[in-house]
N, C-alpha and C positions, 0 to 999 in steps of 0.2 A: 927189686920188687916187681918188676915190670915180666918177667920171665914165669914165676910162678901164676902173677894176674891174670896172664895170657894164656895160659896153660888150663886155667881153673875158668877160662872162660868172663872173667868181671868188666862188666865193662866199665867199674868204677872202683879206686884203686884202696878206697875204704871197707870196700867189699871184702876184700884181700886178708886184710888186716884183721878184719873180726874173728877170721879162723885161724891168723897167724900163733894163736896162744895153745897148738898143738905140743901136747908131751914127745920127747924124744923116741919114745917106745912107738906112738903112735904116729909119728914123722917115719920111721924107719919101716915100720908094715905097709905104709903106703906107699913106699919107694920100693917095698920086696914086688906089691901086687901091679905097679904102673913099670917092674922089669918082666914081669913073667908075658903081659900084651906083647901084640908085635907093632911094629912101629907105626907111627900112622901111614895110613893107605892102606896095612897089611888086609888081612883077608875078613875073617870073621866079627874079631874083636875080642873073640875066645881064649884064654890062657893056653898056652903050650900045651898041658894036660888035659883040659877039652877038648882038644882036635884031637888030640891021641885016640878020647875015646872016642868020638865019630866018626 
């Protein structure tokens, strides 16, 4: 739990847990849209296809 806490920013690990009761459908679209970012540090924050279009 410490991985996702950290990730989501909590800084209390109860926090974590009240959004842990995501649907599978909705676990997976957030993991499409947090691979489409570039990594931290990267540039914008923009999706691969936003930069395209700018």
């Amino acid at each position: 739990m410490a991985a996702p806490q950290a990730l989501a920013g909590h800084a209390d690990l109860s926090t974590t847990m009240r959004y842990m009761h995501l649907s599978p459908a909705s676990l997976n679209q957030a993991i499409r849209l947090l691979e489409q970012r570039d990594p931290v540090g990267g540039n914008s924050g923009a999706t691969k296809a936003e930069e395209k279009q700018n």
